[in-house]
C-alpha positions in Angstrom: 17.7 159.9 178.8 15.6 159.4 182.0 16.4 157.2 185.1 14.5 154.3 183.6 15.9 154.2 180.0 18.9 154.5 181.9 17.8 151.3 184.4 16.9 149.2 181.3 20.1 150.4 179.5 22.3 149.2 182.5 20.6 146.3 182.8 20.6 145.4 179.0 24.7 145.5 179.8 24.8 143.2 182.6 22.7 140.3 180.5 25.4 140.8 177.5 28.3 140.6 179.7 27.4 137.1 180.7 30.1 134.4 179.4 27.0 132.9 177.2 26.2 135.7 175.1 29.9 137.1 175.4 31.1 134.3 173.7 28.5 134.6 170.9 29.5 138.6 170.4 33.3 137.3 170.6 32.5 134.6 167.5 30.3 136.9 165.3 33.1 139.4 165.8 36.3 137.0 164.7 34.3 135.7 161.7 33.0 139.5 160.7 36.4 140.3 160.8 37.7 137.4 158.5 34.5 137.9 156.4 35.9 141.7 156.0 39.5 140.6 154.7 38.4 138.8 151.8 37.5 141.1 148.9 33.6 140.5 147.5 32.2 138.5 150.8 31.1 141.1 153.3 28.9 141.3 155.9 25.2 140.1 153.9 26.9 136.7 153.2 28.2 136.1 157.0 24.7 136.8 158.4 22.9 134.7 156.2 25.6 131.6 156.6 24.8 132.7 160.8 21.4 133.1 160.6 20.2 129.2 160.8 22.5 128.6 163.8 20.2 131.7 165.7 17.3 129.6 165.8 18.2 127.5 169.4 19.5 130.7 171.0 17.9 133.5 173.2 17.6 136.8 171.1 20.1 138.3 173.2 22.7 135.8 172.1 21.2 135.5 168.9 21.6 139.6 168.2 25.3 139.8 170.0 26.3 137.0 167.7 24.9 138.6 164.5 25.6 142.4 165.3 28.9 141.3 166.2 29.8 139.7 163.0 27.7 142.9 160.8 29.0 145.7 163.1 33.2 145.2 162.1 33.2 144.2 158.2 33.8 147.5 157.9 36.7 147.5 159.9 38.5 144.7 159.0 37.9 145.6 155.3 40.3 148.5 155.3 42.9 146.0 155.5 42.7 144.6 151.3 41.8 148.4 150.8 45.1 150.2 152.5 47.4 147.3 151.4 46.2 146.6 147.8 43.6 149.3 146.7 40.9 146.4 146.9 38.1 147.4 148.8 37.2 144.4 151.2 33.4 145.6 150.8 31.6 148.5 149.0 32.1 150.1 152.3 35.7 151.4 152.0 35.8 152.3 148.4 36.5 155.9 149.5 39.2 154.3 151.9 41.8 152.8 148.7 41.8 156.8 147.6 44.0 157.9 150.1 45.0 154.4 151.9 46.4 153.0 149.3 48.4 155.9 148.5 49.8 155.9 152.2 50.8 152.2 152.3 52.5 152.6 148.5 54.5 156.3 150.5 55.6 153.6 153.1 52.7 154.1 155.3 50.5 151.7 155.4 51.2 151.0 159.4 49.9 154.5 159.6 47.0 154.5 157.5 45.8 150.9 159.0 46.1 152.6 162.5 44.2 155.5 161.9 41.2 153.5 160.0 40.8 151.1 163.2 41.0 154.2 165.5 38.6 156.1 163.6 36.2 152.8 162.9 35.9 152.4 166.5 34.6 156.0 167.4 32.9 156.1 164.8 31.0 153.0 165.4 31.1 154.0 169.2 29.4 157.6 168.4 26.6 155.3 166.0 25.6 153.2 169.0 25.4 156.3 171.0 23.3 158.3 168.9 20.8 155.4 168.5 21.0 154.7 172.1 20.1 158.6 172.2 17.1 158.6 169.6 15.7 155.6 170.7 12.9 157.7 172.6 12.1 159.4 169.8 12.6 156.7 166.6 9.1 156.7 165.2 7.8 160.8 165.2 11.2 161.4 163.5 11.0 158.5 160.6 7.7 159.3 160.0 8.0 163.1 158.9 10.8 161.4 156.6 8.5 160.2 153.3 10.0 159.6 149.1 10.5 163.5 148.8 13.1 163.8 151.8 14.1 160.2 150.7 14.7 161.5 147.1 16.3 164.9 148.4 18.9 163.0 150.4 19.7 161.5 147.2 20.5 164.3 145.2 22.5 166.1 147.7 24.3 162.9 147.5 25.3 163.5 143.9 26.0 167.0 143.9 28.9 165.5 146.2 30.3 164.7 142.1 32.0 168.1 142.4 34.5 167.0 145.5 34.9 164.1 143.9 36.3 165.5 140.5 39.3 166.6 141.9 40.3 170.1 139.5 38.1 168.7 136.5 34.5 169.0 137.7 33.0 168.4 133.7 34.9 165.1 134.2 33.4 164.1 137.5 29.5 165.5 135.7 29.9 163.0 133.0 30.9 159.9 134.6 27.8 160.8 137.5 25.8 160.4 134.2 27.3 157.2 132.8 26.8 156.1 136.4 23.4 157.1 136.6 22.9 155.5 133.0 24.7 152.2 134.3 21.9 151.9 137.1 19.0 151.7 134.4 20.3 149.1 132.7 17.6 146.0 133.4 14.2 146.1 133.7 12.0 149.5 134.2 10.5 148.7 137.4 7.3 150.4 136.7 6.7 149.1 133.1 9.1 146.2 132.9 10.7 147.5 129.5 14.0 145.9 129.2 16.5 149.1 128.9 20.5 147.8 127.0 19.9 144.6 128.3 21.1 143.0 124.8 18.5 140.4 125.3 20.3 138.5 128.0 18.7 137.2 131.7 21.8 138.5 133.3 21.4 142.2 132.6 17.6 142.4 133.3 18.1 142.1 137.2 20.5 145.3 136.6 24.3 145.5 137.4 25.2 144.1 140.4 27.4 146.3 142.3 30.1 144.1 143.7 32.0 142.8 140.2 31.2 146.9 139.1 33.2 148.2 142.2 35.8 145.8 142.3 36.7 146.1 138.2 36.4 149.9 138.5 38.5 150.1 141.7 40.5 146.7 142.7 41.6 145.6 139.5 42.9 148.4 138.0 45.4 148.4 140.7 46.3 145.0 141.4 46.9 145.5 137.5 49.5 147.9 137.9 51.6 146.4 140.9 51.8 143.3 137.9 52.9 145.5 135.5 55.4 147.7 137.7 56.5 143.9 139.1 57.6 145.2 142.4 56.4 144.9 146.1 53.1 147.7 147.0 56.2 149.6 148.9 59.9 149.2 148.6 60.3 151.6 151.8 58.8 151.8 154.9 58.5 155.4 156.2 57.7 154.4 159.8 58.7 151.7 162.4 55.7 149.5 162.9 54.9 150.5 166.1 55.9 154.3 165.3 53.2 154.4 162.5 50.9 152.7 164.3 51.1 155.8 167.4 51.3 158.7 164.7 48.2 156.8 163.1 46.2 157.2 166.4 47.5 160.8 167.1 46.0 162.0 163.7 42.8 160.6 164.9 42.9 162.3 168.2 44.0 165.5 166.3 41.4 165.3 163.5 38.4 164.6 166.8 36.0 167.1 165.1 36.4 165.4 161.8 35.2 161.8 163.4 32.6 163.6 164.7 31.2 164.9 162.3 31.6 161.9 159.2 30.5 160.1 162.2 27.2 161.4 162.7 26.7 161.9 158.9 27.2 158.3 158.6 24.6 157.3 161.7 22.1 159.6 159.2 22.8 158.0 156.1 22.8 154.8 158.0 19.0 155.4 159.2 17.9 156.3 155.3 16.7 153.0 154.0 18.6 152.0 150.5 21.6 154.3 151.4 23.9 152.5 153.5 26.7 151.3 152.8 27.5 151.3 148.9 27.7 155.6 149.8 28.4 156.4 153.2 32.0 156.4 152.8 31.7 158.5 149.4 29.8 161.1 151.4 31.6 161.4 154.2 34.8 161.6 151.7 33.1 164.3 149.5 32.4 166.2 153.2 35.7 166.2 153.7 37.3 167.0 150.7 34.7 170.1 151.0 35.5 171.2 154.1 39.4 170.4 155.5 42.4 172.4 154.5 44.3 171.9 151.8 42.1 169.1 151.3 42.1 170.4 147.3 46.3 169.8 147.1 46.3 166.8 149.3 43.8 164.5 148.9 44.2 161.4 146.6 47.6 161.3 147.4 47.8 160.0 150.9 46.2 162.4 153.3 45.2 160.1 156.4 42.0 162.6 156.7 41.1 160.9 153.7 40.9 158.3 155.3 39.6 159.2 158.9 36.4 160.4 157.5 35.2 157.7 155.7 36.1 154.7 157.9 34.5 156.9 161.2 31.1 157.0 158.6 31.3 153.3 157.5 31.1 151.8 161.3 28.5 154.7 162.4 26.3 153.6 159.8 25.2 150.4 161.5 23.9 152.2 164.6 22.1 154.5 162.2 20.6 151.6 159.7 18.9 149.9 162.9 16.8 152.9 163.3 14.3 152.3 160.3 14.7 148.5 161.4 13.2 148.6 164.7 11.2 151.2 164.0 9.1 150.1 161.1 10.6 146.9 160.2 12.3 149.2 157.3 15.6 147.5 157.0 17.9 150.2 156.5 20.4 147.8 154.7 20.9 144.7 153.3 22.4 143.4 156.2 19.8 144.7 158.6 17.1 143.0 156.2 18.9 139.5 157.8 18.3 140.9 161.0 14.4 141.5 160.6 14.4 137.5 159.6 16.2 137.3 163.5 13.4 139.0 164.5 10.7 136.7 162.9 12.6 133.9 164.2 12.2 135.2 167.6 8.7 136.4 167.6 9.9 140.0 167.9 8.2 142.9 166.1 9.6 145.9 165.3 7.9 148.9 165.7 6.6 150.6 169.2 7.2 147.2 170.9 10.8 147.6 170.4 10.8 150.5 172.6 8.5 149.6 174.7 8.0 145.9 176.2 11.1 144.7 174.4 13.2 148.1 174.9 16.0 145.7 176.9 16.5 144.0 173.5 16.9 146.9 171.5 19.4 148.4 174.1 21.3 144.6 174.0 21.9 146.1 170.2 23.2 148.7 170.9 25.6 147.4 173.3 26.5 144.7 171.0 27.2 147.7 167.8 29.2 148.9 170.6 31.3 145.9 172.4 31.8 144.5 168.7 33.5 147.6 167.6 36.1 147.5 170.9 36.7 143.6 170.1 37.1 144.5 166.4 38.8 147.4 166.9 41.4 145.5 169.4 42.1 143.1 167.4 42.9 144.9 164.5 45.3 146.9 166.6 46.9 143.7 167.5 47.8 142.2 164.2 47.9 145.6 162.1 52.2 145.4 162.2 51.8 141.9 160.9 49.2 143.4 158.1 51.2 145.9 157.0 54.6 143.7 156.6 52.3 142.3 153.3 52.2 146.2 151.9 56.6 144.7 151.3 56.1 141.0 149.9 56.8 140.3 146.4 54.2 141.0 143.9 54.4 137.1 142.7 53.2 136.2 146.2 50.0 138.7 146.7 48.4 138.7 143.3 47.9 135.4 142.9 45.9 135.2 146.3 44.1 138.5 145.6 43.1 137.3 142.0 41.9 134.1 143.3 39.6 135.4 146.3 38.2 138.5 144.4 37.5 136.4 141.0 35.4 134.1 143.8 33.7 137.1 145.6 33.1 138.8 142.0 31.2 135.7 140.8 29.0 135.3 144.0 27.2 138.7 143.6 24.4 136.7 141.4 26.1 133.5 140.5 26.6 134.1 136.9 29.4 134.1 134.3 28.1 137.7 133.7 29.6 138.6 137.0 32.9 137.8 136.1 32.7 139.2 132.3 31.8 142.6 134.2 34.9 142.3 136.2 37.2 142.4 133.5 35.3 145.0 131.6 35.1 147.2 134.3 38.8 146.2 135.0 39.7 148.1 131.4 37.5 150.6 131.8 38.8 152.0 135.9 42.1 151.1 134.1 41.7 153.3 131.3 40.0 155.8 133.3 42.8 156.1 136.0 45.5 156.7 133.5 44.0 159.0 131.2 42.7 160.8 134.3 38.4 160.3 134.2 37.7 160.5 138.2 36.3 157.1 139.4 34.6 158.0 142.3 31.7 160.1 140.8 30.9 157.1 138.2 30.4 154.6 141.2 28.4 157.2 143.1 26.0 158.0 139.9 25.8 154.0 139.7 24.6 153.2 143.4 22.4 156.3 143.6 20.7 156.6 139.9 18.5 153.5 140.8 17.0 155.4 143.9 17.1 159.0 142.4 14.8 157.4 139.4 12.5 155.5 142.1 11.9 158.1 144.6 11.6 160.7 141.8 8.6 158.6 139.8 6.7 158.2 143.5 7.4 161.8 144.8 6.0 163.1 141.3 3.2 160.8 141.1 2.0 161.7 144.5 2.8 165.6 144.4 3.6 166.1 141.4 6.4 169.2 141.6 5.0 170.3 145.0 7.3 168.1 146.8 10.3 170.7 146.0 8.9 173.1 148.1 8.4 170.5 151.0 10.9 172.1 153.9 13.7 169.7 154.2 13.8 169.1 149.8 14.2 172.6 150.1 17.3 172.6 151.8 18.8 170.3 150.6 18.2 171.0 147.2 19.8 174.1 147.4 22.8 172.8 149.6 23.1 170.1 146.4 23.2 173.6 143.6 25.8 175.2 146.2 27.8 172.1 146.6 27.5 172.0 142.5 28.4 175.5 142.1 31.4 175.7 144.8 33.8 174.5 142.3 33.2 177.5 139.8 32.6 179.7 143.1 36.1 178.9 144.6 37.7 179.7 141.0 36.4 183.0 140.7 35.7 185.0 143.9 38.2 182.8 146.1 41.1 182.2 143.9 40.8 185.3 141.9 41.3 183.2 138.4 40.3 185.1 135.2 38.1 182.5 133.4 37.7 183.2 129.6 35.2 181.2 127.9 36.0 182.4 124.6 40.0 182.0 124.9 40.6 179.7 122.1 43.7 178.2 120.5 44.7 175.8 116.9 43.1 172.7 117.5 45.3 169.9 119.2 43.6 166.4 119.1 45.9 163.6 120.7 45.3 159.8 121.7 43.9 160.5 124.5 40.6 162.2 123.3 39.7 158.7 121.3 38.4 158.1 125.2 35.9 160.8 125.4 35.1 160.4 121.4 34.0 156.8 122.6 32.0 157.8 125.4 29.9 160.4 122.7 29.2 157.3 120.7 28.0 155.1 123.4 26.0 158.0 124.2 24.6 158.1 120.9 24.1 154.7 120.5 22.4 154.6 123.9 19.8 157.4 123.0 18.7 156.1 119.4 18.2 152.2 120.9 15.7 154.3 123.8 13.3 155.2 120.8 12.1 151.8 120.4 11.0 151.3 124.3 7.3 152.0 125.8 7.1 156.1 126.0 7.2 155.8 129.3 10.1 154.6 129.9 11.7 156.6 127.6 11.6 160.1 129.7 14.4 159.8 132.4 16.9 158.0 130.7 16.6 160.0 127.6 17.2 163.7 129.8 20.1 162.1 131.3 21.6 161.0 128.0 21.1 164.8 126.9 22.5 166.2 129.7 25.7 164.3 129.7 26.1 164.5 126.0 26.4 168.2 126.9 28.9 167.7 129.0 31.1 165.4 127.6 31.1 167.9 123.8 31.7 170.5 126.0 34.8 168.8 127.8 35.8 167.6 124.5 35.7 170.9 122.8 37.6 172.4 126.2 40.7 170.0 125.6 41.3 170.4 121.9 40.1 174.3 121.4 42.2 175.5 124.1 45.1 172.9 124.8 47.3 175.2 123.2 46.8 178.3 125.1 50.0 179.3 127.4 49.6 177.9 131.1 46.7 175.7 130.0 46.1 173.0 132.6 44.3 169.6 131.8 43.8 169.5 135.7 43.9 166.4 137.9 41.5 164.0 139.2 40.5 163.3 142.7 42.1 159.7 142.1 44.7 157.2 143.1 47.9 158.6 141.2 49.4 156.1 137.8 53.0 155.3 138.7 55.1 153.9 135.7 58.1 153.5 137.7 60.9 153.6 135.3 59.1 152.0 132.0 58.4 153.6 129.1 54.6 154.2 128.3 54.4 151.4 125.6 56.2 148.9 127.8 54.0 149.2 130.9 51.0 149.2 128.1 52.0 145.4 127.1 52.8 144.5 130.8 48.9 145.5 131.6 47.7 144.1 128.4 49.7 140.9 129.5 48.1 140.5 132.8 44.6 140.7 131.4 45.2 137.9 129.3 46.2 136.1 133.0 42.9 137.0 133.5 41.2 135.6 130.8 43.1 132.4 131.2 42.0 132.1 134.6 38.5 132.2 133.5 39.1 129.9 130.1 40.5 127.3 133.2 37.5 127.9 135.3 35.1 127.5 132.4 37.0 123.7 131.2 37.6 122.7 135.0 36.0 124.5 137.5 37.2 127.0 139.7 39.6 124.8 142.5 41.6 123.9 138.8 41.6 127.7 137.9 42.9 128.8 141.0 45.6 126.3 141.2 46.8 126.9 137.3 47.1 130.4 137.9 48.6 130.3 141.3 51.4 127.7 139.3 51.6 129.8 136.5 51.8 132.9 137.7 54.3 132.0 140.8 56.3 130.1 138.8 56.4 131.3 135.4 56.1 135.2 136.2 57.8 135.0 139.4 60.3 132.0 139.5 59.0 130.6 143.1 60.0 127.7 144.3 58.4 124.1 144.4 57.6 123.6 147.8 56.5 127.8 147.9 53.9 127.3 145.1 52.9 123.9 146.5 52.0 125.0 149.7 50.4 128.6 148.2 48.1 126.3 146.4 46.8 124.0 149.1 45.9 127.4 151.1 44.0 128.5 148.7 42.6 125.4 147.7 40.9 124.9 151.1 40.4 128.1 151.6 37.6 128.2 148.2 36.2 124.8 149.6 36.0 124.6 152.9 34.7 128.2 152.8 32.9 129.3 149.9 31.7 125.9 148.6 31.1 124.1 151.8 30.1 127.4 153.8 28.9 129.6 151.8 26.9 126.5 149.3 28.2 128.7 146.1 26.3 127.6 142.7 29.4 127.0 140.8 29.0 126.8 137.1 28.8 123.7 135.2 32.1 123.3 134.4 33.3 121.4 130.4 34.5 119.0 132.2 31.5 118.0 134.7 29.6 118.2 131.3 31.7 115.9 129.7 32.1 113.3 132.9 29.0 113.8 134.9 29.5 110.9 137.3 33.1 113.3 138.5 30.6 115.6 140.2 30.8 113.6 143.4 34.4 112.8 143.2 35.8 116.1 142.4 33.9 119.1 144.3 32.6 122.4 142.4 33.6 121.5 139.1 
């Protein structure tokens, strides 16, 4: 960095340090951080609810107070993540894996300690690097075109086979279903609707949220109702002792940070990345490349979760690189930010690093101040947070349930979002306890959709040329070795004898009705394709193909050789299933139980809307499940009655569904709100 990037760097300090635009950075922090607390709101929401209040500020105030509230979601959402495996935003999915698993050993001090250390040098390092590249934004971006774009993309699912834990066919199949998931809709280059079951919801495709919170939050807010006990009975650390042994593992694992860091300032910088797989690459990294990682992680190794929460915050330096740049948002949240810019009269590209370079470095000190506030404040109130990892199950669910039904539902506004909740609820249920790795199902979800898109334009353009393009090169062959290393590792490295043709009786049990299942779906899915245009038929159908190989071949593993001596079914790179000390058929109707909670919450929602829901299944479940008392339950359901209005219907505006009642009694509309 020369003396006058340097100058205009220093100086870019000085105007954000004024009380003015401090203040700003200080309120878009708090409410970023609240924002990141509640399960399904994130970061997007918060910057369009800020954006209208930009419009009488300077930029500088206007960025600091926007940055400040985008650059710490990601911190703050570790804290539903650690304490009750519900990831606060698609950015610390990776983070329940091994957080959760702390706080359940007693940890959860720890874990929380070592997320906010490694969220703040992560998102430190991300503001450095962008303050480094600056100079250099635009000859980098443009060598980077839908080949490199598409490459990226499948190294990032090769990253299945660290995600599989010891059952790599597993962790294949569900990358399919994933990929498979993220075709459902509307072919975006012929418009054929692909298992959309004739329904408006499905032709705009999944949306992520209600996917990642059935596949990953409910499953386990599930089982802390069916074990009916506090997330941890024990506490393995004093507060404060947890909270220093978090921040030593930080300082101890420095190379790790690094590195997830910069990995996530990189994925951060490829536009339609971002967030949604950051973390699962940086976990996938790490579960490659630490020790003992293959015994450990999953089970509550804090490395699993220093690497992804040091990715998540670095990706917000990264993701304003193709922003100013080009005008490329690099995420969803960085597309609010161009609309700052319009409001402005700012212009991304050269003038962002040229006449209006003092702007762009008032970013970067705002990515960075905003991750020191965020950071601090976590610090401050972690030994508070992780006292809730100890209250009664009565007292969290019915909170949780609440907020994440809400955040579920505001992913498009639609009782579809909440139907896929509870079917992905069964499914990461069903997968979690008959052992089906998670992680590589999301992953094939959030990156099928960009795979197929950048595949179709790299093809049409240079046909299969592009695979011979330098940089697809690479990383196409890093993607086979990462695919490989699994099979590698078995053979050469662990010296196992691996006997393709060492057969047994045949054993079919229960639990292979679950891969039976997916074969038909599979089926089902592949005849229904032959009556779309033939265009559309091509990618879908090879991926269909390829993971009906894989799930017969799994299937024929488990009952051809299940009876061999020493045969292992392996174990899944997952959150482990505790039963505590119920049977297997009790803990079933517990689970099966809860669901129908569930379903009554929405059965309320859909006669009175959802401030009666809320407050039926708080008094239900408080009182009826857990035996509360009066004035406990009362005042639990005036906090979350105002917390649903005055925030999500009076802030956020939420298009609630018209309710039977409202239907019924039109004129209550204005007497009682979002019914």
């Amino acid at each position: 960095m020369d003396a006058s990037l340097l100058d205009v760097a220093i100086t870019a300090l000085s105007v954000l340090l004024e009380p003015e635009r401090l203040f700003y950075l200080g309120m878009g922090t708090i409410i970023g951080l609240a924002l990141g607390i509640m399960p399904g709101v994130g970061g997007v929401a918060g910057l369009a609810l800020l954006l209208p209040f930009t419009f009488n500020l300077d930029a500088y105030s206007a960025f600091a107070f926007m940055l400040g509230l985008g650059a710490v979601t990601s911190t703050s959402d570790t804290i539903p993540a650690v304490l009750f495996g519900v990831p606060g935003t698609s950015a610390s999915q990776a983070t329940v894996l091994d957080g959760h698993s702390m706080a359940k050993n007693g940890e959860a001090g720890r874990a929380l300690s070592a997320a906010y250390a490694a969220s703040l040098i992560g998102g430190l390092w991300g503001a450095f690097l962008l303050g480094l590249t600056i100079p250099v934004l635009r000859p980098i971006l443009l060598h980077i075109n839908s080949p490199e774009l598409l490459a990226f993309s499948i190294f990032g699912l090769s990253m299945v086979s660290a995600l599989s834990g010891s059952m790599p066919l597993r962790g294949l199949s569900m990358a399919g279903f994933g990929i498979l998931l993220s075709m459902v809709g509307g072919d975006p280059q012929t418009g054929q609707e692909r298992w959309t079951f004739d329904t408006l919801y499905l032709v705009d495709d999944l949306p992520l949220l209600p996917v990642a919170l059935g596949l990953f939050a409910l499953p386990e807010i599930c089982d802390v109702a069916a074990r009916r006990t506090a997330i941890s009975d024990t506490s393995k650390y004093e507060l404060k002792e947890g909270m220093l042994v978090g921040l030593r593992d930080v300082l101890k694992n420095w190379w790790l940070v690094a590195k997830c860091g910069s990995l996530g300032a990189m994925i951060g910088a490829i536009p339609g990345l971002g967030s949604a797989v950051v973390d699962w690459f940086a976990y996938g990294y790490a579960a490659k490349s630490v020790k003992d990682a293959d015994k450990t992680f999953g089970k509550g190794d804090v490395r699993g979760v220093i690497a992804p929460e040091s990715a998540n915050n670095a990706k917000e330096g990264g993701s304003l690189v193709p922003t100013i740049a080009f005008g490329v948002p690099g995420s969803a949240s960085m597309a609010l930010l161009l609309g700052g810019f319009m409001i402005h009269g700012l212009v991304p590209g050269k003038s962002m690093v040229t006449d209006n370079l003092d702007v762009t470095y008032t970013m970067v000190w705002s990515i960075a101040l905003a991750n020191i506030l965020g950071a601090g404040l976590c610090f401050a109130f972690s030994g508070q947070f992780a006292k809730i990892a100890t209250l009664r199950y009565t007292l969290v669910i019915p909170a949780i349930i609440s907020i994440m039904m809400v955040g579920a539902y505001q992913a498009s506004a639609d009782w579809g979002d909440l139907f896929t909740l509870l079917i992905f609820g069964v499914v990461g249920w069903t997968m979690k306890h008959l052992k089906w790795p998670r992680p590589p199902l999301i992953l094939g979800f959030v990156l099928g959709g960009i795979v197929e898109d950048y595949m179709r334009i790299s093809y049409q353009i240079y046909e299969w040329a592009w695979v011979l393009k330098p940089v697809c090169a690479v990383m196409l062959t890093l993607a086979a070795l990462s695919l490989l290393q699994p099979l590698f590792t078995r053979i050469f490295i662990k010296k196992e004898k691996v006997d393709i043709f060492a057969f047994s009786s045949p054993q079919f049990r229960l639990t292979d009705l679950f891969p039976v299942g997916l074969l038909g779906l599979l089926i089902w899915a592949l005849v229904s394709s032959f009556g779309w245009d033939e265009e559309s038929q091509g990618a879908p159908q090879v991926i269909i193909l390829i993971t009906l190989v894989i799930i017969s071949i799994t299937l024929s593993n488990a009952i051809l050789r299940r009876g061999n001596a020493g045969y292992f079914e392996g174990s899944a790179l997952d959150l482990s299933s505790d039963l505590g000390s119920l049977t297997r058929t009790s803990y079933n109707f517990r689970v099966l139980e809860f669901f129908l909670w569930l379903c009554g919450f929405l059965f309320a929602w859909w006669v009175g809307g959802i401030l009666v829901a809320s407050a039926l299944f708080v008094i239900g479940y408080m009182r009826v499940r857990g035996d509360e008392s009066l004035r406990m339950t009362t005042a639990y359901v005036v906090v979350i009655g105002c917390l649903i209005y005055f925030v999500f219907d009076q802030g956020f505006h939420i298009a609630w569904p018209e309710s039977l009642v409202r239907t019924m009694f039109p004129e209550l509309r204005g007497i009682i709100p979002t019914i």
